[in-house]
BAMI-401133 format. One line per field, with one value per atom (N, C-alpha, C, O): atom name; residue in three letters; x, y, z. Coordinates in steps of 0.05 Angstrom, whole numbers, plus 5000, padded with zeros to 4 digits. Atoms other than C-alpha are relative to their C-alpha. Last residue first. Layout:
% residues N
atom = c(CA:...);
type = c(ala:...);
X = c(X:...);
Y = c(Y:...);
Z = c(Z:...);
END
This chain:
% residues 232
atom = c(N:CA:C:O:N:CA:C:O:N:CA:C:O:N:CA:C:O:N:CA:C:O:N:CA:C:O:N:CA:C:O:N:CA:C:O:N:CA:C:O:N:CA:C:O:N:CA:C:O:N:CA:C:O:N:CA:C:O:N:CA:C:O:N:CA:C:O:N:CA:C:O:N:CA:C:O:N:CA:C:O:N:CA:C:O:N:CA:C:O:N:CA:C:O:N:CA:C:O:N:CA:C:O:N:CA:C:O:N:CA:C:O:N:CA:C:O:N:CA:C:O:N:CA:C:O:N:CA:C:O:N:CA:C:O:N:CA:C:O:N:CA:C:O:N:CA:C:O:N:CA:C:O:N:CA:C:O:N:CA:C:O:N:CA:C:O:N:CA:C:O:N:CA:C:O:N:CA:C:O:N:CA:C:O:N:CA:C:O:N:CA:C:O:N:CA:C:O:N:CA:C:O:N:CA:C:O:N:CA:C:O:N:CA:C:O:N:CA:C:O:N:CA:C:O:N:CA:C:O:N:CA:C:O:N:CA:C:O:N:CA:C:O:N:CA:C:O:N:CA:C:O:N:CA:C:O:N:CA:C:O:N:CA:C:O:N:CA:C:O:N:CA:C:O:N:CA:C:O:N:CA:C:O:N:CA:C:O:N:CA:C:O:N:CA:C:O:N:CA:C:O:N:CA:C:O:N:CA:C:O:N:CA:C:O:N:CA:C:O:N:CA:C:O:N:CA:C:O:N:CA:C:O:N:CA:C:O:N:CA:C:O:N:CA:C:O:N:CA:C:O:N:CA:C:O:N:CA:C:O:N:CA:C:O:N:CA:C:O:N:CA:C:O:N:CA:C:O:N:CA:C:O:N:CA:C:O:N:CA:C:O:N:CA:C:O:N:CA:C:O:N:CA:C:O:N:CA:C:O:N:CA:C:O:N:CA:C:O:N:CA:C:O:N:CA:C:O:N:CA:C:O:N:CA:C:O:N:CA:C:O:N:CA:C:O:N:CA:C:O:N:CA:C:O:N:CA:C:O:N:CA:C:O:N:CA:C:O:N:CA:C:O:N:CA:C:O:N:CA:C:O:N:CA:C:O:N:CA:C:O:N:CA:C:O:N:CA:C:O:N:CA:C:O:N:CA:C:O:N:CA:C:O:N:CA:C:O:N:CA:C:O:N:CA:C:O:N:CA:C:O:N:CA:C:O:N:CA:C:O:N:CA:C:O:N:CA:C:O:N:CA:C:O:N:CA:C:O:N:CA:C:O:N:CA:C:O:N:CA:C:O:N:CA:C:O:N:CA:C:O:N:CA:C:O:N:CA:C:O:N:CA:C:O:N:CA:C:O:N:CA:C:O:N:CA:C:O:N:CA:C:O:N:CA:C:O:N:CA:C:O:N:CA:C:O:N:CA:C:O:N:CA:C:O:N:CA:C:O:N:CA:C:O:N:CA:C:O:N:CA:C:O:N:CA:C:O:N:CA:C:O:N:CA:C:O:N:CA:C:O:N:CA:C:O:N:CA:C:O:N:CA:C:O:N:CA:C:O:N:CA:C:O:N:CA:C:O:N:CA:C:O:N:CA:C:O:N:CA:C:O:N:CA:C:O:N:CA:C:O:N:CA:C:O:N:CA:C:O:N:CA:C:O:N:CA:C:O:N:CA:C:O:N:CA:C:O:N:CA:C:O:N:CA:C:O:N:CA:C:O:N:CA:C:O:N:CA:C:O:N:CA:C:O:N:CA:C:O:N:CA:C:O:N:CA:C:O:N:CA:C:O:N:CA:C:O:N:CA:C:O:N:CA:C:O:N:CA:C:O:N:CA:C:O:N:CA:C:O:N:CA:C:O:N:CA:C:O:N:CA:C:O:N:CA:C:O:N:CA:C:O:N:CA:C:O:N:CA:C:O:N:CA:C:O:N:CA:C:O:N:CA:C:O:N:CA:C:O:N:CA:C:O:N:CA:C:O:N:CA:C:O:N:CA:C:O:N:CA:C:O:N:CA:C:O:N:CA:C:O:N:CA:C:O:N:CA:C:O:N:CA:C:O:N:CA:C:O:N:CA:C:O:N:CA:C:O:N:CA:C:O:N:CA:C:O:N:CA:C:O:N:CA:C:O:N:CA:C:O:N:CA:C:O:N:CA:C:O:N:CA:C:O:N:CA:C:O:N:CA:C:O:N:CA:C:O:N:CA:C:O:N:CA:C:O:N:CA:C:O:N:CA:C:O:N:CA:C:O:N:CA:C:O:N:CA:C:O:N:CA:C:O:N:CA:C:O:N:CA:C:O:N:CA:C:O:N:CA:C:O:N:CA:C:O:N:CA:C:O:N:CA:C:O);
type = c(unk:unk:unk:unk:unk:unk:unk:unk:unk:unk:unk:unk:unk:unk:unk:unk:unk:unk:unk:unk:unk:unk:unk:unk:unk:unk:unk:unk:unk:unk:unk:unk:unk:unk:unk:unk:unk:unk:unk:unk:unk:unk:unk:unk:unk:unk:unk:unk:unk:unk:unk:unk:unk:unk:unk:unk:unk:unk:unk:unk:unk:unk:unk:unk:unk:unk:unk:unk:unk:unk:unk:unk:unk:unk:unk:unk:unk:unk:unk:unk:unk:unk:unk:unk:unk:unk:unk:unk:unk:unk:unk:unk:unk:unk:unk:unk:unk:unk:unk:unk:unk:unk:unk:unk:unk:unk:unk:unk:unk:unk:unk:unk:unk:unk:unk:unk:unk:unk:unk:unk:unk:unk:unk:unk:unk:unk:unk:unk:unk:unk:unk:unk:unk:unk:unk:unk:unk:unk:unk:unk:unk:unk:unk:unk:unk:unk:unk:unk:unk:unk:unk:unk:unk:unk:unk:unk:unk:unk:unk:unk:unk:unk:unk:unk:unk:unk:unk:unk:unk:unk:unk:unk:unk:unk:unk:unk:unk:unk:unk:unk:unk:unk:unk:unk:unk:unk:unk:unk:unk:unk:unk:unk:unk:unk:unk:unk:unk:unk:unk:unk:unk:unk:unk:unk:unk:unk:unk:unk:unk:unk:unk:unk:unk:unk:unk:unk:unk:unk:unk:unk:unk:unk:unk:unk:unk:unk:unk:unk:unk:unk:unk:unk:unk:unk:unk:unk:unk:unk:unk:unk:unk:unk:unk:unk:unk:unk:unk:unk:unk:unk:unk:unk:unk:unk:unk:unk:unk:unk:unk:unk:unk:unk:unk:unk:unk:unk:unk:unk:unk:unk:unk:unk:unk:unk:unk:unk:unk:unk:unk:unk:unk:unk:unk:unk:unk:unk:unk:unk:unk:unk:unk:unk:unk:unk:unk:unk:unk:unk:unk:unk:unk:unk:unk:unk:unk:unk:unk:unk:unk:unk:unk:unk:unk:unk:unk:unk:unk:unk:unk:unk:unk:unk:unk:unk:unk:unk:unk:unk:unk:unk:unk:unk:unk:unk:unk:unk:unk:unk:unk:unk:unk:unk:unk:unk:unk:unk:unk:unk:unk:unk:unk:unk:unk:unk:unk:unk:unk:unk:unk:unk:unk:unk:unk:unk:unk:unk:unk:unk:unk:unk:unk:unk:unk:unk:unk:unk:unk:unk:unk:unk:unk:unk:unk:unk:unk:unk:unk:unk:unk:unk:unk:unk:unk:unk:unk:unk:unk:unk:unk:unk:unk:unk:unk:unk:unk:unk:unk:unk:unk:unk:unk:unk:unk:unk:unk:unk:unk:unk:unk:unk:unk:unk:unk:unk:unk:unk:unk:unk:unk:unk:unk:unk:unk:unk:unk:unk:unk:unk:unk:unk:unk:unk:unk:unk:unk:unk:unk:unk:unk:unk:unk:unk:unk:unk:unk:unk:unk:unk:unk:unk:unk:unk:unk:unk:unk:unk:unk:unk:unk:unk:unk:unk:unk:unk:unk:unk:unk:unk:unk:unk:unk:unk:unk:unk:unk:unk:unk:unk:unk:unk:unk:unk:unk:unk:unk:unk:unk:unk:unk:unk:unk:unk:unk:unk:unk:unk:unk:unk:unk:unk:unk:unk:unk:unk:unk:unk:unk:unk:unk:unk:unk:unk:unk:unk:unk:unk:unk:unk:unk:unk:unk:unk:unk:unk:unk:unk:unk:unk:unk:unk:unk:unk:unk:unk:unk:unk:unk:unk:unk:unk:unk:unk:unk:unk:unk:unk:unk:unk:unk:unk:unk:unk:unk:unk:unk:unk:unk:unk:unk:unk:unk:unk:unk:unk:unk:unk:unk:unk:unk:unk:unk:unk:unk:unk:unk:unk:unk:unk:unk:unk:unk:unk:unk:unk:unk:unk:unk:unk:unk:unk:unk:unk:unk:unk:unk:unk:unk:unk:unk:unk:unk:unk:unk:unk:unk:unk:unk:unk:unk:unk:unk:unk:unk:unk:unk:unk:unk:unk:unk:unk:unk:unk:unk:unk:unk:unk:unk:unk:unk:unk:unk:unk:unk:unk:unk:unk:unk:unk:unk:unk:unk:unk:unk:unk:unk:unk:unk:unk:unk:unk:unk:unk:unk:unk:unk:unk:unk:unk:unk:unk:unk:unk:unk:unk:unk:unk:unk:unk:unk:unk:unk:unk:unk:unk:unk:unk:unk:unk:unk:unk:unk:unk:unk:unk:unk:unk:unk:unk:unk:unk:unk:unk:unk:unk:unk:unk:unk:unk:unk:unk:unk:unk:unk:unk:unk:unk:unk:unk:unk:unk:unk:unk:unk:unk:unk:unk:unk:unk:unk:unk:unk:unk:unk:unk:unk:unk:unk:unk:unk:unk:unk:unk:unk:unk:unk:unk:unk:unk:unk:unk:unk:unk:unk:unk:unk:unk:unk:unk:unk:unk:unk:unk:unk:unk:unk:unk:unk:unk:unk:unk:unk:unk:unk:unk:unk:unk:unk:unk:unk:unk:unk:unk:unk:unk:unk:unk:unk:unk:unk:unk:unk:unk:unk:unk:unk:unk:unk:unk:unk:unk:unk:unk:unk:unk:unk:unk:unk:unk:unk:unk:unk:unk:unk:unk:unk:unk:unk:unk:unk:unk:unk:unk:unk:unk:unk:unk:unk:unk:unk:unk:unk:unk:unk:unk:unk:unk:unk:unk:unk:unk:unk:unk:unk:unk:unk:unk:unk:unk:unk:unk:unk:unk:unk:unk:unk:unk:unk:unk:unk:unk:unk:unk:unk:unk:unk:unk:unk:unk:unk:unk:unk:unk:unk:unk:unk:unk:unk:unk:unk:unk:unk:unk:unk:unk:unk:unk:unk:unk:unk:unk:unk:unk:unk:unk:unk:unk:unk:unk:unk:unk:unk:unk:unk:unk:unk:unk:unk:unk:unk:unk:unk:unk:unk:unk:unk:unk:unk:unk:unk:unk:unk:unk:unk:unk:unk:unk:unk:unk);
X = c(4999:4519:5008:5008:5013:4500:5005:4984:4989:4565:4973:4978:4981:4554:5009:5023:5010:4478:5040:5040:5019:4501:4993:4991:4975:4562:4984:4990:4991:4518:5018:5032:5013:4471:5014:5008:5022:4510:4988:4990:4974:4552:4990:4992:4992:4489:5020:5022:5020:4460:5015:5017:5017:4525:4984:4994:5023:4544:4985:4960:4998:4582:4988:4966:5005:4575:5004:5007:5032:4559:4998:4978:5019:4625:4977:4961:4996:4664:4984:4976:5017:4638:4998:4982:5020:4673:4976:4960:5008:4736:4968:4956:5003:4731:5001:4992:5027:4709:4998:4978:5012:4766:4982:4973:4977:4811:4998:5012:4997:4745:5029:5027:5020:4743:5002:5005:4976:4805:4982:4990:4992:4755:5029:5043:5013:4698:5030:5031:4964:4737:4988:4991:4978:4674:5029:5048:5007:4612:5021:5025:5012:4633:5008:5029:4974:4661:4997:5011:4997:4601:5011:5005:5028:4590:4999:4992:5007:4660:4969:4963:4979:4659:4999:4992:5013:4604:5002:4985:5025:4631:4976:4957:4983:4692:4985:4996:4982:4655:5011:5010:5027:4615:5011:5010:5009:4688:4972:4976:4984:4713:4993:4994:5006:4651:5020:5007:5019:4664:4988:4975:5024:4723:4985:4990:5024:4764:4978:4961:5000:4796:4979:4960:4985:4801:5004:5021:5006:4756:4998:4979:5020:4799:4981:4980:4987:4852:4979:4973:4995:4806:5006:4990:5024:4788:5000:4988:5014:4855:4977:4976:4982:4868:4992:4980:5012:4816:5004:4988:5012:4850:4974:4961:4984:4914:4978:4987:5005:4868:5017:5012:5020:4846:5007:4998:5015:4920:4976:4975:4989:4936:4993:4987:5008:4876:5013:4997:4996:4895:4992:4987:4978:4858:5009:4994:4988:4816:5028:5050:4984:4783:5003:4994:5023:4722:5023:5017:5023:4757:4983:4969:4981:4836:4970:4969:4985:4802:5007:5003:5018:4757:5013:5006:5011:4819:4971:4969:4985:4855:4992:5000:5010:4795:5026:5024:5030:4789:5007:5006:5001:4876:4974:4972:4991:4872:5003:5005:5010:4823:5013:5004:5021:4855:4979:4964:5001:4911:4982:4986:4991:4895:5004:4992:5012:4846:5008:4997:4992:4892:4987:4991:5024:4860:4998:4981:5021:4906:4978:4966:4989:4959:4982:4984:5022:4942:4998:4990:5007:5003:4976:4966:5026:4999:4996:4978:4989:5067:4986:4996:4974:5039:5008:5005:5011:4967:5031:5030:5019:4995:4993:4995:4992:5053:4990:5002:4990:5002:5023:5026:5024:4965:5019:5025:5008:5025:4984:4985:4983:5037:5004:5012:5003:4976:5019:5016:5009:4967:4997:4975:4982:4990:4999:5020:4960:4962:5021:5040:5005:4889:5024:5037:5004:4900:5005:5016:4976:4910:5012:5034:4980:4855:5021:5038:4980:4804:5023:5033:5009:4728:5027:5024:5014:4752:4988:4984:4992:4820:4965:4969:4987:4796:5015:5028:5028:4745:5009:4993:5028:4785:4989:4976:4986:4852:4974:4969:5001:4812:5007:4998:5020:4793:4994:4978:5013:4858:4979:4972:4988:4881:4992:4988:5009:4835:5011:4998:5024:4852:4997:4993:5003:4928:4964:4964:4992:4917:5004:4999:5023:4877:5010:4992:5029:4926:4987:4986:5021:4984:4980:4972:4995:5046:4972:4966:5011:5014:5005:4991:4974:5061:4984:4992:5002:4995:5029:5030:5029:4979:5005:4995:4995:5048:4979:4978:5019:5043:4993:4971:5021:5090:4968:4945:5018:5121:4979:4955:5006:5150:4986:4965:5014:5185:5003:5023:5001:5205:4988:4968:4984:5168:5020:5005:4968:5150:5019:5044:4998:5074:5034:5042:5011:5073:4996:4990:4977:5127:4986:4997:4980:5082:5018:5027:5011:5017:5024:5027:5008:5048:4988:4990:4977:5080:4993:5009:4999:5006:5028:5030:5016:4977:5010:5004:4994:5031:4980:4985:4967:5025:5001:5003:5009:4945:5032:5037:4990:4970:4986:4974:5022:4942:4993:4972:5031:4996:4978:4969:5003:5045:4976:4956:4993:5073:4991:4994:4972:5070:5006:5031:4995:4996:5026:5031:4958:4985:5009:5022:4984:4902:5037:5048:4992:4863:5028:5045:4975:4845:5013:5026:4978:4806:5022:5046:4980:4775:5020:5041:4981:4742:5022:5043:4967:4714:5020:5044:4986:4652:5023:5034:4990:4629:5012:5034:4989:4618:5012:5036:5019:4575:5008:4989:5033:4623:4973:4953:4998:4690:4969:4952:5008:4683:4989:4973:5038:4677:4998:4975:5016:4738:4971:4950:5001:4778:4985:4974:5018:4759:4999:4977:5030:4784:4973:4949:5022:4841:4972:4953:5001:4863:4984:4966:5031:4842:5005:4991:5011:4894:4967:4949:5004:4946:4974:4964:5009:4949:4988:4965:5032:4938:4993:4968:5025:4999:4977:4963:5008:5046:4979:4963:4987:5087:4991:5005:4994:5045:5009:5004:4976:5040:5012:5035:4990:4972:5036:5047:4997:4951:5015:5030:4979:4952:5019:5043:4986:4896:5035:5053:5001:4852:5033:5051:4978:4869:5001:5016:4969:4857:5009:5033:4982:4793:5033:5053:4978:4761:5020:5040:4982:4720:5020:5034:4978:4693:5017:5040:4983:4655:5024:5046:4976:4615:5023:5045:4994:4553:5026:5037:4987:4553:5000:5014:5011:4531:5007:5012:5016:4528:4986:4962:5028:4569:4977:4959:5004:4623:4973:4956:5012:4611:4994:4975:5030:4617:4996:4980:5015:4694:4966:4955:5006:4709:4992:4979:5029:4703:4999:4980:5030:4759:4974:4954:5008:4798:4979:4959:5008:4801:4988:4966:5030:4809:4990:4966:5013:4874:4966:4946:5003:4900:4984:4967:5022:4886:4994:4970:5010:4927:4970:4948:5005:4984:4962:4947:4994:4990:4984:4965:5023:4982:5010:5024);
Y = c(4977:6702:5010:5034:5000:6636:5027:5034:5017:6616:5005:4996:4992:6682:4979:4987:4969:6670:5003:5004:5009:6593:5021:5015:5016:6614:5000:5006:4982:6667:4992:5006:4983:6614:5018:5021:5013:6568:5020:5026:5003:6612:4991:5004:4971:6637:4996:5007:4993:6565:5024:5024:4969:6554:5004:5008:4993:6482:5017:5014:4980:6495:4991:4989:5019:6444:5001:4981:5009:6502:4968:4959:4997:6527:4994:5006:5017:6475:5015:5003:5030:6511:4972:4956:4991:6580:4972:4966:4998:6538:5017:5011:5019:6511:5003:4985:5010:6575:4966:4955:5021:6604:4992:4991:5016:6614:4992:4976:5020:6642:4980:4956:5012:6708:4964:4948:5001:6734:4981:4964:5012:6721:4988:4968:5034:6747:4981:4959:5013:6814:4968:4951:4984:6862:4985:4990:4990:6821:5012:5009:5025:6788:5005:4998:4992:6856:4968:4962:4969:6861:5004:5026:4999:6780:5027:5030:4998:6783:4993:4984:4987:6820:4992:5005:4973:6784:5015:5024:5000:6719:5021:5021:5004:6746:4984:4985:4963:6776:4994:5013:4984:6703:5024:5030:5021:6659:5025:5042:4997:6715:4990:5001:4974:6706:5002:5000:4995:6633:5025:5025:4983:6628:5005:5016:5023:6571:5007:4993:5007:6608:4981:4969:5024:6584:5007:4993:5020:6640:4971:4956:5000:6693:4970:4955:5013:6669:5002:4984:5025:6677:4995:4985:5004:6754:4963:4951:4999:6761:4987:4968:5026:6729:5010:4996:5031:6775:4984:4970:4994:6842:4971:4963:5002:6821:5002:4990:5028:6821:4989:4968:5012:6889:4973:4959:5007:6906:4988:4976:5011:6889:4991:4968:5027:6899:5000:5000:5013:6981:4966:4958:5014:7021:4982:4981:5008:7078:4984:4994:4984:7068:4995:4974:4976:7035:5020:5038:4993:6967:5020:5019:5008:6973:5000:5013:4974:7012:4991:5007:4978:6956:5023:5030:5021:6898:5029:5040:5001:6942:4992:4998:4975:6952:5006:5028:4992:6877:5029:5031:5005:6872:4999:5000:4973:6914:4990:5009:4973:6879:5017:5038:5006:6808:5027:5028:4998:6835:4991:4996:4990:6853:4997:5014:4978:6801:5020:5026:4959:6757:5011:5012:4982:6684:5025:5035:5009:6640:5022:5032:5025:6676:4994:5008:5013:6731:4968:4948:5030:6769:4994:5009:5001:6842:4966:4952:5008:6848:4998:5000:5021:6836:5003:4981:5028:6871:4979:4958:5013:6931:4973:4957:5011:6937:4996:4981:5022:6934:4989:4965:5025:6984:4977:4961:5008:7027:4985:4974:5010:7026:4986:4963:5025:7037:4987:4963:5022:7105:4974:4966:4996:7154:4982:4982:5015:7124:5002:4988:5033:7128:4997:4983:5015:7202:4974:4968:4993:7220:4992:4982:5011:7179:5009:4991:4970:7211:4980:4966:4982:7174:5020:5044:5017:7140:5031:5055:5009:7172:4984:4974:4973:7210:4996:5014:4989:7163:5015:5024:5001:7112:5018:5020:4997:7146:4985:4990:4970:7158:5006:5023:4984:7092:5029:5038:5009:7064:5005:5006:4983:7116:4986:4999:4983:7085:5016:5031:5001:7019:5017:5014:5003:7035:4989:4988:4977:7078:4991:5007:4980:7012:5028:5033:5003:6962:5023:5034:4979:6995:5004:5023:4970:6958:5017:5030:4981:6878:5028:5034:4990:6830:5017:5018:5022:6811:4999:4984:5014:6880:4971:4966:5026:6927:4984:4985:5001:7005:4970:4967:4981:7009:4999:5001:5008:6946:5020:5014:4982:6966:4999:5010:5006:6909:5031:5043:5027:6938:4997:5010:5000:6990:4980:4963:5019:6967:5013:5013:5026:6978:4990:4969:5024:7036:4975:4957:4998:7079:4980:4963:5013:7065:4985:4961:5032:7085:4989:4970:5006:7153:4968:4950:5003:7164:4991:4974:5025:7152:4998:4976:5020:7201:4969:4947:5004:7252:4981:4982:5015:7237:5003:4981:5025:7249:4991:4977:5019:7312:4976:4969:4999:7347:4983:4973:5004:7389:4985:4994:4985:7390:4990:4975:5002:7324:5017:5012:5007:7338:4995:4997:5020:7334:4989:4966:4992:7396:4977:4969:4973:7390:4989:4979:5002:7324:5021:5021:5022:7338:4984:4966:4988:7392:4978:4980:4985:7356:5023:5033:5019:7323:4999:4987:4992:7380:4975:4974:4990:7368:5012:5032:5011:7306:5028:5022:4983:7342:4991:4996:4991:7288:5026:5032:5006:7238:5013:5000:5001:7279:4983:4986:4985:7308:5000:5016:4995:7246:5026:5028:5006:7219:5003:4993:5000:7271:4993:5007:4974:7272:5002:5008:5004:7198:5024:5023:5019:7211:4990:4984:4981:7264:4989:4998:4987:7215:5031:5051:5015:7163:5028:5033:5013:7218:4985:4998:4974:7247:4987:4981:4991:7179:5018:5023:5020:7152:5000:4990:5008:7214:4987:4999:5039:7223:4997:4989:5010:7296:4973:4959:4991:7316:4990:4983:5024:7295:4993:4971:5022:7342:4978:4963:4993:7399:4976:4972:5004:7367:5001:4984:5027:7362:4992:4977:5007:7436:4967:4955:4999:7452:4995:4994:5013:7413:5012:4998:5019:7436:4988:4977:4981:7499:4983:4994:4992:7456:5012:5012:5024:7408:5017:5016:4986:7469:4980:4985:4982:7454:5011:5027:5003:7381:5031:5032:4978:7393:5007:5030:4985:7333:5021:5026:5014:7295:5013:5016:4994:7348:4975:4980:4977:7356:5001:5013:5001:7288:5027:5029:5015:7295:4988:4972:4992:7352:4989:4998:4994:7318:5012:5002:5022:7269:5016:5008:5013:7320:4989:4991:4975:7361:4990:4997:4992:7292:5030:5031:5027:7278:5001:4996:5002:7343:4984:4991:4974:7343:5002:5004:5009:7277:5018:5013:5016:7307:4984:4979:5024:7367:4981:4989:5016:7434:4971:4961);
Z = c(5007:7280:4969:4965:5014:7293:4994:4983:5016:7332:4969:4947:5018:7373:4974:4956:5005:7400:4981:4957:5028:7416:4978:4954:5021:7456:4975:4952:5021:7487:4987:4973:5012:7509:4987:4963:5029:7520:4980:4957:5010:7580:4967:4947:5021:7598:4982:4960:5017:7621:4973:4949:4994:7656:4980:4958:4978:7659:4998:5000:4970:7594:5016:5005:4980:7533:5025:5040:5011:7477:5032:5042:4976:7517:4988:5002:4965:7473:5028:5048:5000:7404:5030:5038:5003:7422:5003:5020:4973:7436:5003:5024:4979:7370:5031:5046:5000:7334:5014:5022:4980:7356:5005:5028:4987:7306:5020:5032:5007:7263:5021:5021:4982:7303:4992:5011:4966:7277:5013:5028:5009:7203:5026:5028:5002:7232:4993:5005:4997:7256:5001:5018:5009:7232:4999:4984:5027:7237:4991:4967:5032:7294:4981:4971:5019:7340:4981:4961:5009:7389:4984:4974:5013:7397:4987:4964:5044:7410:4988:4965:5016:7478:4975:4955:4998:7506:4985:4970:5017:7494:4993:4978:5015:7536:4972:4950:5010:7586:4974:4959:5011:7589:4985:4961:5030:7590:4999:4981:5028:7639:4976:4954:4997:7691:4982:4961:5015:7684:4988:4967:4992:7704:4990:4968:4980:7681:5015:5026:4971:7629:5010:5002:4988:7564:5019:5030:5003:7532:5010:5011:4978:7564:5001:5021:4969:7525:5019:5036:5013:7454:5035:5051:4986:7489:4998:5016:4963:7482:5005:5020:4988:7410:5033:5050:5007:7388:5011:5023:4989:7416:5007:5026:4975:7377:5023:5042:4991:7314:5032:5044:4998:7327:5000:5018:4978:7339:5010:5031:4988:7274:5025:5033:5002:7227:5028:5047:5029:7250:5003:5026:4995:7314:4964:4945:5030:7297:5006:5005:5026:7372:4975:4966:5002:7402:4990:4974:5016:7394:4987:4967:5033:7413:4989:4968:5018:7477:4975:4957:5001:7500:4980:4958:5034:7484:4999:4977:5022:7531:4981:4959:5006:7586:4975:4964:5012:7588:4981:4957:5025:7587:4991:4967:5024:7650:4975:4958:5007:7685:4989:4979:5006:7679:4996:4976:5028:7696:4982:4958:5017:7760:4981:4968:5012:7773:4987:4965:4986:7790:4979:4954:5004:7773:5014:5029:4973:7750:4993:4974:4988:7696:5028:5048:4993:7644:5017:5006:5002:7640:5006:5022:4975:7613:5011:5000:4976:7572:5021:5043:4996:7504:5029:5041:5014:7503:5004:5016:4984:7541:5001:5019:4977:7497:5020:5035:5007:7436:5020:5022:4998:7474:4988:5006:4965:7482:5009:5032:4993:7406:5023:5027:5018:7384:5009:5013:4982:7431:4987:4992:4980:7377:5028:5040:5013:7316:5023:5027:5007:7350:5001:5018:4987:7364:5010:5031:4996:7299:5034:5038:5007:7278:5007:5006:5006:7320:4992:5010:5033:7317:5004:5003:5017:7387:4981:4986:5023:7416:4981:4958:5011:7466:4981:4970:5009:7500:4979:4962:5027:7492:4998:4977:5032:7519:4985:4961:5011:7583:4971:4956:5003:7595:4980:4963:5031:7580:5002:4979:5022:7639:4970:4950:4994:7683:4981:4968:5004:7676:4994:4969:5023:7682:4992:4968:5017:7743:4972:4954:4996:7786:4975:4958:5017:7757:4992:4970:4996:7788:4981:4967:4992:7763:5003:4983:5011:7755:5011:5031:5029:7780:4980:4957:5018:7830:4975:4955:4992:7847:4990:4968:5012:7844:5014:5038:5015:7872:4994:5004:4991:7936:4975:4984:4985:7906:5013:5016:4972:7851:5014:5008:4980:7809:5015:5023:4974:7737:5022:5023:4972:7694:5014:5026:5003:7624:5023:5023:5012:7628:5006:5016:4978:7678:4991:5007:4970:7644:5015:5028:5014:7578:5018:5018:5001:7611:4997:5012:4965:7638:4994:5011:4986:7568:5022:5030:5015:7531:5018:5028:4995:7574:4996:5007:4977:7555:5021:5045:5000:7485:5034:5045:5011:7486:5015:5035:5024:7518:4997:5018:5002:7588:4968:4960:4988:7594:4983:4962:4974:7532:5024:5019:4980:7500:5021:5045:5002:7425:5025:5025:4999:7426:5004:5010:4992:7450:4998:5018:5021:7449:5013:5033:5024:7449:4994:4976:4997:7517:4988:4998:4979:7497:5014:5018:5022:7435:5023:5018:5006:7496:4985:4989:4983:7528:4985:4989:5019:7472:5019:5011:5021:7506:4989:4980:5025:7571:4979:4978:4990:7629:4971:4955:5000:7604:5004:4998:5029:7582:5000:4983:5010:7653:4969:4958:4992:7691:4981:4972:5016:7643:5014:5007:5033:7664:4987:4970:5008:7740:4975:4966:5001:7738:5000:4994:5026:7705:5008:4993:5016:7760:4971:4957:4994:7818:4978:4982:4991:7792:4994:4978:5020:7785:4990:4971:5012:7845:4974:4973:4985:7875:4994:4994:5010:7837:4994:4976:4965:7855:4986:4971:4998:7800:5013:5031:4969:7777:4992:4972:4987:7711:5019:5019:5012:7700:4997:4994:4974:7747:4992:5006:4988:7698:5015:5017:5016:7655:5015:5011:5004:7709:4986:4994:4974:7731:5000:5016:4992:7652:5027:5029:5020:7653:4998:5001:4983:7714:4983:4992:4990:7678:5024:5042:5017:7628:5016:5009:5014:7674:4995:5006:4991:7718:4987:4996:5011:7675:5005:4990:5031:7684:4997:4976:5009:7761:4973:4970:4996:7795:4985:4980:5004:7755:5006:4989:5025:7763:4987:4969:5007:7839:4962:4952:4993:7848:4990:4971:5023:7802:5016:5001:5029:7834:4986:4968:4989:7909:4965:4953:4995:7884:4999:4987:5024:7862:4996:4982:5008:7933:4971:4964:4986:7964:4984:4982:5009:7922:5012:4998:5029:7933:4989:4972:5014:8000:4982:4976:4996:8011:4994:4985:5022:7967:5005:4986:4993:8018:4974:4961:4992:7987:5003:4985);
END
């Protein structure tokens, strides 16, 4: 089967699996299979049937939990395919900005939240790869790519059993975000620790002076959810 088929044959699996949440379970091992593949697009449109199935089928999810040592479909072999795409060198056929193929590492920290949150074993095994996410993801001007893959990184280090560490590493991001100049980051990014306060107050404290500087934003919202997190 041609790769372009492949990729279109996927694609339609994951409407159909919205569509029809009952046929979910029975795509998960050719999901799982897929993951296998080096082909970007294979790839790409295999994690995105994954996490349509793990959304419409919460209990397939302990299915993509299974064989952790690397087989099909693995936590570990999720976490190898992120890894290879964090500490790659220059490839241009994929590469967004000096970012290796935004679009598949988004998508795959998707997947590893859903399937790591409430699963410590899990958790421990993807800690690593996030923390090389979180370090070699530059945040520079205003390329989006990395800018969307360190959101959906600081996402994942939250809704999993992540340790203090990374949580506070997740902090300091949203902190950088903070000090951009975009406004749409500074909100997301007041967004983001209004959710995680109560729990990482004390990560949160290191930036209660840039927190206190959008109180003198242009942007109404910006205030507003500066003001809403400083009283928290």
């Amino acid at each position: 089967v041609c790769v372009v088929c492949g990729i279109q044959a996927t694609l339609c699996a994951v409407r159909l699996v919205r569509r029809v949440p009952d046929l979910a379970e029975g795509f998960v091992e050719r999901s799982s299979f897929l993951f296998n593949d080096t082909n970007h697009g294979v790839l790409l449109a295999a994690v995105t049937l994954a996490v349509a199935i793990c959304d419409v089928a919460p209990e397939t999810i302990a299915l993509f939990r299974r064989n952790i040592g690397g087989e099909p479909g693995s936590t570990t072999g999720l976490v190898k395919t992120l890894r290879s795409l964090v500490l790659s060198g220059y490839t241009p056929d994929y590469e967004i900005s000096g970012v290796a193929d935004p679009f598949l590492q988004v998508k795959l920290l998707q997947l590893l939240r859903i399937v790591g949150r409430g699963h410590r074993e899990s958790s421990e095994l993807m800690a690593d790869v996030l923390a090389s996410v979180a370090t070699n993801t530059q945040l520079t001007g205003n390329k989006l790519s990395g800018m969307s893959v360190l959101y959906e990184c600081v996402q994942t280090i939250m809704f999993i059993e992540s340790d203090s560490h990374l949580r506070v590493m997740a902090v300091n991001i949203l902190g950088k975000f903070l000090q951009h100049n975009d406004n749409n980051m500074r909100y997301v990014a007041l967004n983001s620790l209004a959710k995680i306060a109560t729990t990482e107050l004390q990560a949160l404290q290191r930036h209660r002076g840039v927190v206190v500087e959008c109180l003198r934003d242009q942007d109404i919202s910006i205030r507003h959810r500066a003001l809403e997190l400083i009283y928290l």
